[in-house]
Structure formats: structure tokens, C-alpha cells
mmCIF entry with sequence, helices, sheets and N, C-alpha, C, O atoms, coordinates in Angstrom:
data_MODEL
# 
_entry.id   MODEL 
# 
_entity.id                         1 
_entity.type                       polymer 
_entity.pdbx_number_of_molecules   1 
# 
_entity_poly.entity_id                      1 
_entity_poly.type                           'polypeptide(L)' 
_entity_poly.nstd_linkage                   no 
_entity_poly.nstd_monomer                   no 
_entity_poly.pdbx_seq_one_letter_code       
;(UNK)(UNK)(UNK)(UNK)(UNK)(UNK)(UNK)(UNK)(UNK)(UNK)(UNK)(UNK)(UNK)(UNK)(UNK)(UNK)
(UNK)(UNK)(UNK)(UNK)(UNK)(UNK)(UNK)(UNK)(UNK)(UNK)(UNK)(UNK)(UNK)(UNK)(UNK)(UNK)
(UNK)(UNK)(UNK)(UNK)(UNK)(UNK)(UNK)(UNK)(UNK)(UNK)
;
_entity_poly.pdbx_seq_one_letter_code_can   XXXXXXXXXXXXXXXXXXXXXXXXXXXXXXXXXXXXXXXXXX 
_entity_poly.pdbx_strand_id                 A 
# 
loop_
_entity_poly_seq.entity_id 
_entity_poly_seq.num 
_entity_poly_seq.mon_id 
_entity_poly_seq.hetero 
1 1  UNK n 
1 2  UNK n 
1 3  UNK n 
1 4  UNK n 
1 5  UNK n 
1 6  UNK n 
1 7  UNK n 
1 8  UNK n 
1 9  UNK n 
1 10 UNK n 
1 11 UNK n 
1 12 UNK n 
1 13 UNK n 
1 14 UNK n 
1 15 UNK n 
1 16 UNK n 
1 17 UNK n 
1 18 UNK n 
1 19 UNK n 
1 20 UNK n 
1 21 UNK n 
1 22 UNK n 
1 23 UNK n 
1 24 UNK n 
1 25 UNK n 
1 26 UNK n 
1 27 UNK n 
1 28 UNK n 
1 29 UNK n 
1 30 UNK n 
1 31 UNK n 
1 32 UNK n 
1 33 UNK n 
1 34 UNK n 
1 35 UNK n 
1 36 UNK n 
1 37 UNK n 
1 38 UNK n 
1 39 UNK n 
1 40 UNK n 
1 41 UNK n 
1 42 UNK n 
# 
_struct_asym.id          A 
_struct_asym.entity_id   1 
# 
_struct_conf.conf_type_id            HELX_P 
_struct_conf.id                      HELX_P1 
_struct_conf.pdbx_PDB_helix_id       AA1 
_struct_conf.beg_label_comp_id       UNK 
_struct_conf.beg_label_asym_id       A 
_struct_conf.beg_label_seq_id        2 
_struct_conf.pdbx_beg_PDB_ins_code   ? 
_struct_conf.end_label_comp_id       UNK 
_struct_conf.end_label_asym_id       A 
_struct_conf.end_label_seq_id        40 
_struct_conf.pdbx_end_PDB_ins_code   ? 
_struct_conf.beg_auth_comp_id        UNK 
_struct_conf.beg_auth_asym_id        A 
_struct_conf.beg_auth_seq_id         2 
_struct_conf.end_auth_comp_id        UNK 
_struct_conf.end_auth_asym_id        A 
_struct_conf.end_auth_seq_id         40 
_struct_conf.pdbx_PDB_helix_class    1 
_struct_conf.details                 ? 
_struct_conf.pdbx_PDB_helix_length   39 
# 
_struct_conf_type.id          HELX_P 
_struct_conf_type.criteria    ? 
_struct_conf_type.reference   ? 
# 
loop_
_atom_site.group_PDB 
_atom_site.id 
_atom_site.type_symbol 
_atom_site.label_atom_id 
_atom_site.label_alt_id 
_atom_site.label_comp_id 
_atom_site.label_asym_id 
_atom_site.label_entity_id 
_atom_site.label_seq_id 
_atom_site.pdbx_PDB_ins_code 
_atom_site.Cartn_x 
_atom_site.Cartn_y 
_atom_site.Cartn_z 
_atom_site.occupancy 
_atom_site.B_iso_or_equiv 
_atom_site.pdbx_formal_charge 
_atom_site.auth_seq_id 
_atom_site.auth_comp_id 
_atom_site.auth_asym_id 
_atom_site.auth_atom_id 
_atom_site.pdbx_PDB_model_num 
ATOM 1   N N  . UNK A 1 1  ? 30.842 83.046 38.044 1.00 0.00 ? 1  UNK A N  1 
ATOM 2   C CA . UNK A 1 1  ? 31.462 83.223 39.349 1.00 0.00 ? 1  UNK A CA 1 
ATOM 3   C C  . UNK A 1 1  ? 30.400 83.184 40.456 1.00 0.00 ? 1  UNK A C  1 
ATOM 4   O O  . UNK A 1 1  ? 30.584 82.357 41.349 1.00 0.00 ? 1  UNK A O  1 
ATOM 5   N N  . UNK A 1 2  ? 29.297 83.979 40.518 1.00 0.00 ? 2  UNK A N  1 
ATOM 6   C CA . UNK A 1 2  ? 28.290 84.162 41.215 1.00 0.00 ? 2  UNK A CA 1 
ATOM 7   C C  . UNK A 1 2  ? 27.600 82.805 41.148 1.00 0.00 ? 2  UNK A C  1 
ATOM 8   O O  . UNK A 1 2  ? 26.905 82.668 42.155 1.00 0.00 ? 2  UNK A O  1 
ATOM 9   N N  . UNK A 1 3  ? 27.538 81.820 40.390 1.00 0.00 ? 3  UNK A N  1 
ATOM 10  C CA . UNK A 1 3  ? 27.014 80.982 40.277 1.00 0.00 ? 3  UNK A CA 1 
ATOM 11  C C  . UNK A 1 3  ? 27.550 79.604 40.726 1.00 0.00 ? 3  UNK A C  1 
ATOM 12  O O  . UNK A 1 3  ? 26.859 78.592 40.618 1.00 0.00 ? 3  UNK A O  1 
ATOM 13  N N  . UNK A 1 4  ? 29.063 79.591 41.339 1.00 0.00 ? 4  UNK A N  1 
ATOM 14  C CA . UNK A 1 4  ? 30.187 78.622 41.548 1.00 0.00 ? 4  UNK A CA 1 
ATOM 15  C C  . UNK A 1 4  ? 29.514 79.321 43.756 1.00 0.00 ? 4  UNK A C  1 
ATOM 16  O O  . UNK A 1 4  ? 29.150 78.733 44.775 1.00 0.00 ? 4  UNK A O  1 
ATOM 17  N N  . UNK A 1 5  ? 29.615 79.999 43.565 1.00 0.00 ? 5  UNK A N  1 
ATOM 18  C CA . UNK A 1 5  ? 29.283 80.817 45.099 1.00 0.00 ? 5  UNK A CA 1 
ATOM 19  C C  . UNK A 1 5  ? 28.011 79.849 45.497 1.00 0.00 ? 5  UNK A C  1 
ATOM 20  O O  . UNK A 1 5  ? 28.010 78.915 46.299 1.00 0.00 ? 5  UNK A O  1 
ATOM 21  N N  . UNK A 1 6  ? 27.145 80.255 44.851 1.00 0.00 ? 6  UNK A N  1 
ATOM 22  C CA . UNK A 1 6  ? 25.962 80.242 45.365 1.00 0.00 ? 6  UNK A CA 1 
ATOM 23  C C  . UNK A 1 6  ? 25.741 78.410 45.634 1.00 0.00 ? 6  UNK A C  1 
ATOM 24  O O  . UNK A 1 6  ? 25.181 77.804 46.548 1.00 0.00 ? 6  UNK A O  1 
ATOM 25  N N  . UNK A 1 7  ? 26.556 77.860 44.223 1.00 0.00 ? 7  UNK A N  1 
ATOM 26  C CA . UNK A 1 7  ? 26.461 75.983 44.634 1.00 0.00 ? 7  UNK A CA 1 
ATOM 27  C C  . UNK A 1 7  ? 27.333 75.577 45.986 1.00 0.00 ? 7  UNK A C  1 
ATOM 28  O O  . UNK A 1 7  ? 27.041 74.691 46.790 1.00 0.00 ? 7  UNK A O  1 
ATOM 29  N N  . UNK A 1 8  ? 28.530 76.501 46.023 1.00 0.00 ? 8  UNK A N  1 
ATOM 30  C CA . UNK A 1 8  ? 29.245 76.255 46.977 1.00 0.00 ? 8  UNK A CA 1 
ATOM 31  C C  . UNK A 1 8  ? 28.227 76.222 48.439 1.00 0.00 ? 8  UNK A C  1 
ATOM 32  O O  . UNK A 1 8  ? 28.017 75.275 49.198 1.00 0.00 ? 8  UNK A O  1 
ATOM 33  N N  . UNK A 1 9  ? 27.740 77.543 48.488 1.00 0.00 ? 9  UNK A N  1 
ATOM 34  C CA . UNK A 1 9  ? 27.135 77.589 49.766 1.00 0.00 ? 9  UNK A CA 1 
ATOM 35  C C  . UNK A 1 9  ? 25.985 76.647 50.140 1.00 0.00 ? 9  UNK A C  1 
ATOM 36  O O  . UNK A 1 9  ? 25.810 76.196 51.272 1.00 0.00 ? 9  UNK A O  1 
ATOM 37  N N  . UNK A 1 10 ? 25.016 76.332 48.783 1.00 0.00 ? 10 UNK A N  1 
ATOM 38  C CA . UNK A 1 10 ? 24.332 75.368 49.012 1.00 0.00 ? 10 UNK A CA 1 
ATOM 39  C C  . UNK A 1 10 ? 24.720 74.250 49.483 1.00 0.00 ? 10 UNK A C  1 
ATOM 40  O O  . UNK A 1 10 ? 24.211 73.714 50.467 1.00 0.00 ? 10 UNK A O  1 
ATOM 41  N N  . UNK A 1 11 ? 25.947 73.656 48.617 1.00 0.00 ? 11 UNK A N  1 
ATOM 42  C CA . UNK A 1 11 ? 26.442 72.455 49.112 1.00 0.00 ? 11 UNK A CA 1 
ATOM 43  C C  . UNK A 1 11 ? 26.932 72.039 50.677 1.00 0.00 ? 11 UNK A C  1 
ATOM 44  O O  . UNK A 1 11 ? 26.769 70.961 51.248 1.00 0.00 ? 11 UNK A O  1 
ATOM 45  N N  . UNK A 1 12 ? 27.647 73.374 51.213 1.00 0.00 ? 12 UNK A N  1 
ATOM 46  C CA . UNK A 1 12 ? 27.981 73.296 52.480 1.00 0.00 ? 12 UNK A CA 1 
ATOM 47  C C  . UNK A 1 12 ? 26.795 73.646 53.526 1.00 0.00 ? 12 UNK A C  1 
ATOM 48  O O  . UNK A 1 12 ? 26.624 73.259 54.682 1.00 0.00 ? 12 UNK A O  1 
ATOM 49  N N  . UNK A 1 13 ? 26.218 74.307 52.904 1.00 0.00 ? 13 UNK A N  1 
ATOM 50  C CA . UNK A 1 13 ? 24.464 73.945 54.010 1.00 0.00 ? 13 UNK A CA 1 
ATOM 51  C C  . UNK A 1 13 ? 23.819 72.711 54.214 1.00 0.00 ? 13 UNK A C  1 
ATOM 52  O O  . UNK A 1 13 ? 23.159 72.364 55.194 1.00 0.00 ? 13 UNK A O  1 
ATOM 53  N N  . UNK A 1 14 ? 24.039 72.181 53.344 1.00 0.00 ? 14 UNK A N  1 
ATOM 54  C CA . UNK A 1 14 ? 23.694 70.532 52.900 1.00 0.00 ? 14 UNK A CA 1 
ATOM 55  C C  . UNK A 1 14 ? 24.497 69.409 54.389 1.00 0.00 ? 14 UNK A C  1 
ATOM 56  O O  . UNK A 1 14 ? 24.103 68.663 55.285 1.00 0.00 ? 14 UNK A O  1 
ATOM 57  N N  . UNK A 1 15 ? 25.782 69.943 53.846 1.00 0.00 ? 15 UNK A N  1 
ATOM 58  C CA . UNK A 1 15 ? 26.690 68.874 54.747 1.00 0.00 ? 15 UNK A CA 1 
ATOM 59  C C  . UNK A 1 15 ? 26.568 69.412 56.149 1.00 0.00 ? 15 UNK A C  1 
ATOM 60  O O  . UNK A 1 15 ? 26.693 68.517 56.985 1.00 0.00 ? 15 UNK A O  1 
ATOM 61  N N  . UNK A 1 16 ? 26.358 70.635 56.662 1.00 0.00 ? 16 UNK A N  1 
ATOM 62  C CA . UNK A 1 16 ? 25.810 71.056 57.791 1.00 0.00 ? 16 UNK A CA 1 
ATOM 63  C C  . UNK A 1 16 ? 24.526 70.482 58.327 1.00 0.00 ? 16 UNK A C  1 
ATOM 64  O O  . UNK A 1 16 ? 24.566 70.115 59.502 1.00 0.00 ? 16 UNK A O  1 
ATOM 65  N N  . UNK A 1 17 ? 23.848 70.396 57.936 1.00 0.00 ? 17 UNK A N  1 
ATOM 66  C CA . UNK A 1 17 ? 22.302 70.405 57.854 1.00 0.00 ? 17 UNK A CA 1 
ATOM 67  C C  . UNK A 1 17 ? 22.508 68.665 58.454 1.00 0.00 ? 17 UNK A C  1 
ATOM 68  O O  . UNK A 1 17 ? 22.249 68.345 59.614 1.00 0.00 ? 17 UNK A O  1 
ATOM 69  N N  . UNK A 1 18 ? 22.982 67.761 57.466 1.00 0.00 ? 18 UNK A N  1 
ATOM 70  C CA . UNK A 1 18 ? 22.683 66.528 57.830 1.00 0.00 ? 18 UNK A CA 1 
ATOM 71  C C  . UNK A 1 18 ? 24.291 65.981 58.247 1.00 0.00 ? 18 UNK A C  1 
ATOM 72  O O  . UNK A 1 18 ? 24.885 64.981 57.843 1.00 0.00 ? 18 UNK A O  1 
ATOM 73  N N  . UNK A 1 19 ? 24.751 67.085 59.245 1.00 0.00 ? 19 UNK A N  1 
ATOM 74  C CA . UNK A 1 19 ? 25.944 66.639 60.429 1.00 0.00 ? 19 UNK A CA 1 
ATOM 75  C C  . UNK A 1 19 ? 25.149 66.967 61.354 1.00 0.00 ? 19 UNK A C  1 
ATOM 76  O O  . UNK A 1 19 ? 25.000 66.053 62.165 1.00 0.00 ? 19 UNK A O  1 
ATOM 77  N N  . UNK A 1 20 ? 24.289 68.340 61.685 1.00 0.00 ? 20 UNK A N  1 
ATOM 78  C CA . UNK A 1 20 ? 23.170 68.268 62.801 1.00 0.00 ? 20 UNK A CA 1 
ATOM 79  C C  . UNK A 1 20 ? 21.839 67.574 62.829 1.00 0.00 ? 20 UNK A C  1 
ATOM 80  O O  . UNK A 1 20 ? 21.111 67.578 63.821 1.00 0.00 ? 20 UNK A O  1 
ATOM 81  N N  . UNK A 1 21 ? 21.484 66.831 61.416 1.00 0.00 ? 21 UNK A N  1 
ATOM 82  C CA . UNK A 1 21 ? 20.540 65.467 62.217 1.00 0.00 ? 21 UNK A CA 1 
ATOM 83  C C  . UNK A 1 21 ? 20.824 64.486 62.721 1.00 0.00 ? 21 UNK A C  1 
ATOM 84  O O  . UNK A 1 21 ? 19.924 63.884 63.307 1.00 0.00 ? 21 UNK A O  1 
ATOM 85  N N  . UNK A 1 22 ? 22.478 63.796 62.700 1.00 0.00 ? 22 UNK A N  1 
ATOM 86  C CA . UNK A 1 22 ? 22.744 62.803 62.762 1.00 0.00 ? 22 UNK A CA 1 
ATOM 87  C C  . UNK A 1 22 ? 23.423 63.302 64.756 1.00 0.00 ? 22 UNK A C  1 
ATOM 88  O O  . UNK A 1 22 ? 23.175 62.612 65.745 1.00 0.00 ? 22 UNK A O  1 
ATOM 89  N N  . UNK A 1 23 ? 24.036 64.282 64.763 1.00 0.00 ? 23 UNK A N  1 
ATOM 90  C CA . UNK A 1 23 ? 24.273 64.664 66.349 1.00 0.00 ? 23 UNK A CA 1 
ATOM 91  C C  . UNK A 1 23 ? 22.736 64.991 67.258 1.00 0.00 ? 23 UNK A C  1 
ATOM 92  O O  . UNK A 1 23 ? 22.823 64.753 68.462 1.00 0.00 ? 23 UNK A O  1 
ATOM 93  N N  . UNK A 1 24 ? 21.549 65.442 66.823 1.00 0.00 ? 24 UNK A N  1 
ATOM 94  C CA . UNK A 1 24 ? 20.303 65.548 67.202 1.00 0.00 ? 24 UNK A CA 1 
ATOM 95  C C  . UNK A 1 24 ? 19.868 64.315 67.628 1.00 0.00 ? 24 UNK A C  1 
ATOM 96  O O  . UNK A 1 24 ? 19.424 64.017 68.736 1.00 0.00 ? 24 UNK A O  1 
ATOM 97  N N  . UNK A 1 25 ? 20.066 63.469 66.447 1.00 0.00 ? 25 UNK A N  1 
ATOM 98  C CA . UNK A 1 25 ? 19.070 61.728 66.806 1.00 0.00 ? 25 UNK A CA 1 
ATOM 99  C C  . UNK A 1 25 ? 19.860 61.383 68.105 1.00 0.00 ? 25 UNK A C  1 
ATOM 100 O O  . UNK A 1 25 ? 19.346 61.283 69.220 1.00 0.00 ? 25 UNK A O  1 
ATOM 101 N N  . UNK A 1 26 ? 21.345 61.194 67.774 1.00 0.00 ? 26 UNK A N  1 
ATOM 102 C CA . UNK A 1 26 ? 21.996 60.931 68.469 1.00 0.00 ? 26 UNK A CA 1 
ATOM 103 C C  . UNK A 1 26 ? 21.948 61.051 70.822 1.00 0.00 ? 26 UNK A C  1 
ATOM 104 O O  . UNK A 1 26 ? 21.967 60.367 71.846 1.00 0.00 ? 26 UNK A O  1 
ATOM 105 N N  . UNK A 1 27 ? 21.861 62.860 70.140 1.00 0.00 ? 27 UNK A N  1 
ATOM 106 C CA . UNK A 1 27 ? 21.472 63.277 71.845 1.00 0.00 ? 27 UNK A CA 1 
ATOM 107 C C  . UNK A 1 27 ? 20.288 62.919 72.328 1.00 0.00 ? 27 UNK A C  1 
ATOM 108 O O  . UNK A 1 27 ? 20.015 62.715 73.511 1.00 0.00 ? 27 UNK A O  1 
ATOM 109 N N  . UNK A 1 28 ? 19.398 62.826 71.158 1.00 0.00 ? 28 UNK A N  1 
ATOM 110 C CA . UNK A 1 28 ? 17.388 62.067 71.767 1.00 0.00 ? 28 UNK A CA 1 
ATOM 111 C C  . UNK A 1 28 ? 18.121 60.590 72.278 1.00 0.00 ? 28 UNK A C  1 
ATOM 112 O O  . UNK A 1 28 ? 17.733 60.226 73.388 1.00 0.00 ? 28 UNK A O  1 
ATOM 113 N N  . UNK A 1 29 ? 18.952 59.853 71.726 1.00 0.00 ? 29 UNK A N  1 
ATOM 114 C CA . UNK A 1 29 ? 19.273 58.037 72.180 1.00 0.00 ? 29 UNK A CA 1 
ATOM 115 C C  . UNK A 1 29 ? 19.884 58.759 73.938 1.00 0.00 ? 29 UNK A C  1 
ATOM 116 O O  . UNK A 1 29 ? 19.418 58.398 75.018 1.00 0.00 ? 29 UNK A O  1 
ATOM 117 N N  . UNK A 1 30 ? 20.617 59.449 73.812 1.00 0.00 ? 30 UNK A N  1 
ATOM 118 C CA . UNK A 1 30 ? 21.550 59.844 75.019 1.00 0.00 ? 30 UNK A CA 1 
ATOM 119 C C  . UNK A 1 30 ? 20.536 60.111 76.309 1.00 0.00 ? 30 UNK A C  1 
ATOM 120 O O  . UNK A 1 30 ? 20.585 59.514 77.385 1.00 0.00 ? 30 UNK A O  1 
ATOM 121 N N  . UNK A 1 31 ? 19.539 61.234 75.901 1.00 0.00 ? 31 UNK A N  1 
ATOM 122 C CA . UNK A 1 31 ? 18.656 61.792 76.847 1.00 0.00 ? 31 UNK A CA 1 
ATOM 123 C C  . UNK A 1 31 ? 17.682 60.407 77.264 1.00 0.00 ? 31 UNK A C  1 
ATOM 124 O O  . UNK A 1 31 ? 17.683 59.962 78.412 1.00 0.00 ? 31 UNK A O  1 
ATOM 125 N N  . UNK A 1 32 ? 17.095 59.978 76.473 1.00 0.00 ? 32 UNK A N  1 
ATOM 126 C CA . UNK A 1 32 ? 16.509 58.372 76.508 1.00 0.00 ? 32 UNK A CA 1 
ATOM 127 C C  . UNK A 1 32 ? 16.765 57.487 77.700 1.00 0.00 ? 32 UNK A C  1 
ATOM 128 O O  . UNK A 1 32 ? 16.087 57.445 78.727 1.00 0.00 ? 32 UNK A O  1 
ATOM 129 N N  . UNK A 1 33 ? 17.865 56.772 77.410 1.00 0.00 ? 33 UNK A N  1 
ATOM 130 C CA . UNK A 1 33 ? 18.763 55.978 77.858 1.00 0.00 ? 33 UNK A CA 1 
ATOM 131 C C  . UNK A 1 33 ? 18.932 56.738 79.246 1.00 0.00 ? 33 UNK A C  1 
ATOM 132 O O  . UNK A 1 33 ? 18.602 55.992 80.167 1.00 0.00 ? 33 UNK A O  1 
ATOM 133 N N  . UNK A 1 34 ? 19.409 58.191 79.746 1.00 0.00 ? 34 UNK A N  1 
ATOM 134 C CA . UNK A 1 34 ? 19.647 58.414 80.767 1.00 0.00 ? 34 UNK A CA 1 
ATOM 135 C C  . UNK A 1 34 ? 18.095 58.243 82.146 1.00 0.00 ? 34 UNK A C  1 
ATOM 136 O O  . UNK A 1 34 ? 18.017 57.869 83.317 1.00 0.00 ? 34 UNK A O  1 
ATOM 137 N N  . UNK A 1 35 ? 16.812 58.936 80.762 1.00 0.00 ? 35 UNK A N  1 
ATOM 138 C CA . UNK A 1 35 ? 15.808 58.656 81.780 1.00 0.00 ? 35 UNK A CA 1 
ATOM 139 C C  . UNK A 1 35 ? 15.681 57.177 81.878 1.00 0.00 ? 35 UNK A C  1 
ATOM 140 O O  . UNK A 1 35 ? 15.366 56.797 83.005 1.00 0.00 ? 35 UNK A O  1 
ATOM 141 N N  . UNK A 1 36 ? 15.885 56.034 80.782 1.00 0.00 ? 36 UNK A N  1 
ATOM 142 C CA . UNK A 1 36 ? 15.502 54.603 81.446 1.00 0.00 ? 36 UNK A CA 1 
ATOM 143 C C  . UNK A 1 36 ? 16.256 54.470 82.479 1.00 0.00 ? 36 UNK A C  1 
ATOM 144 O O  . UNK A 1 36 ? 15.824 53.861 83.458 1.00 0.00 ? 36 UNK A O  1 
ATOM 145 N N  . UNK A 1 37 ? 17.669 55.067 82.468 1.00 0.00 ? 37 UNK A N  1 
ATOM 146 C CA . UNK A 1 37 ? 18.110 54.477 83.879 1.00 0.00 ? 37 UNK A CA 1 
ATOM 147 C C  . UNK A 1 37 ? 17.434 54.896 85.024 1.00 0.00 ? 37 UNK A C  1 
ATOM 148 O O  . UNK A 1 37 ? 17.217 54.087 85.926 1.00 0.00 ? 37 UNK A O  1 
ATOM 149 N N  . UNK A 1 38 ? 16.976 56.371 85.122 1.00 0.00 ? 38 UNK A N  1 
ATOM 150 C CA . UNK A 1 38 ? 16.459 57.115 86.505 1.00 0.00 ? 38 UNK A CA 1 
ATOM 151 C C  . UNK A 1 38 ? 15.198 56.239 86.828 1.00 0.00 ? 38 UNK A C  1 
ATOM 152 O O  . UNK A 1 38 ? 14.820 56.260 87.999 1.00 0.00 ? 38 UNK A O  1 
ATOM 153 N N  . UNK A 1 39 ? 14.421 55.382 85.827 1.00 0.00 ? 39 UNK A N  1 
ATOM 154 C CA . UNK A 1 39 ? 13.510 54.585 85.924 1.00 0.00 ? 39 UNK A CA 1 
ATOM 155 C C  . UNK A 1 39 ? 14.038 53.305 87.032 1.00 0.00 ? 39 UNK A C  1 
ATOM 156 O O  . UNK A 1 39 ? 13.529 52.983 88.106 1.00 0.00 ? 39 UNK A O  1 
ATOM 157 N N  . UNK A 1 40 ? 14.973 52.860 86.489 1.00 0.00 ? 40 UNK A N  1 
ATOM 158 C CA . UNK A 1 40 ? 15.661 51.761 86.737 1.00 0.00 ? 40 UNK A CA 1 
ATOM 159 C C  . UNK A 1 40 ? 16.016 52.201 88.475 1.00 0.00 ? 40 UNK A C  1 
ATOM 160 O O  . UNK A 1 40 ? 15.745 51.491 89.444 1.00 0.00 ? 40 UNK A O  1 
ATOM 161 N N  . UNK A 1 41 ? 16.443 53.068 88.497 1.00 0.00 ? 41 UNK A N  1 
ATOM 162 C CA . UNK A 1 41 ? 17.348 53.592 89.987 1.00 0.00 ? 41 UNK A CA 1 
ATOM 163 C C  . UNK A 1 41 ? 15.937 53.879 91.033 1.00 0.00 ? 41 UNK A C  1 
ATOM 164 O O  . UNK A 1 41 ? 15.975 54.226 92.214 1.00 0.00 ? 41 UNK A O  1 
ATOM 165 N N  . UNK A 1 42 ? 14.893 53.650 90.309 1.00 0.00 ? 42 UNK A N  1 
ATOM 166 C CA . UNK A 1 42 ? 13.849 54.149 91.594 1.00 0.00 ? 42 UNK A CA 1 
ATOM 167 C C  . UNK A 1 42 ? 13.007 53.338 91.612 1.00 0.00 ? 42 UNK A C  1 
ATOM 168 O O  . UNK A 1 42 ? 12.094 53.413 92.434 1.00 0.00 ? 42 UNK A O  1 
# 
């Protein structure tokens, strides 16, 4: 029982873990892109 727990939680740290690298990379392209434009605008 203790041992069905403990894979569980691992597993869902897992799918956490690499849903916030893929929204992280994501906001670095966002933040990026906003300074090339402020480049662009001046």
C-alpha cells in the first residue's frame, strides 16, 4: 500500500515537473520576443 503511494506521488511530480518546463521555456520565447519588439519600436 505504502509503496503504490509513494510511486503514485513520484509519478505525479514527474508530470508536474515537466508541465512547468515546457510553460517556463515557453514564457523565456514570450519575454524575448516582447523585448525584440521594444528594440524594434525605438
Amino acid at each position: 500500500m505504502l509503496r503504490k503511494i509513494i510511486i503514485f506521488f513520484l509519478l505525479t511530480s514527474f508530470a508536474l515537473t515537466a508541465t512547468a518546463c515546457n510553460t517556463v521555456k515557453g514564457l523565456g520565447r514570450d519575454i524575448e520576443s516582447v523585448g525584440n519588439a521594444g528594440d524594434k519600436a525605438v
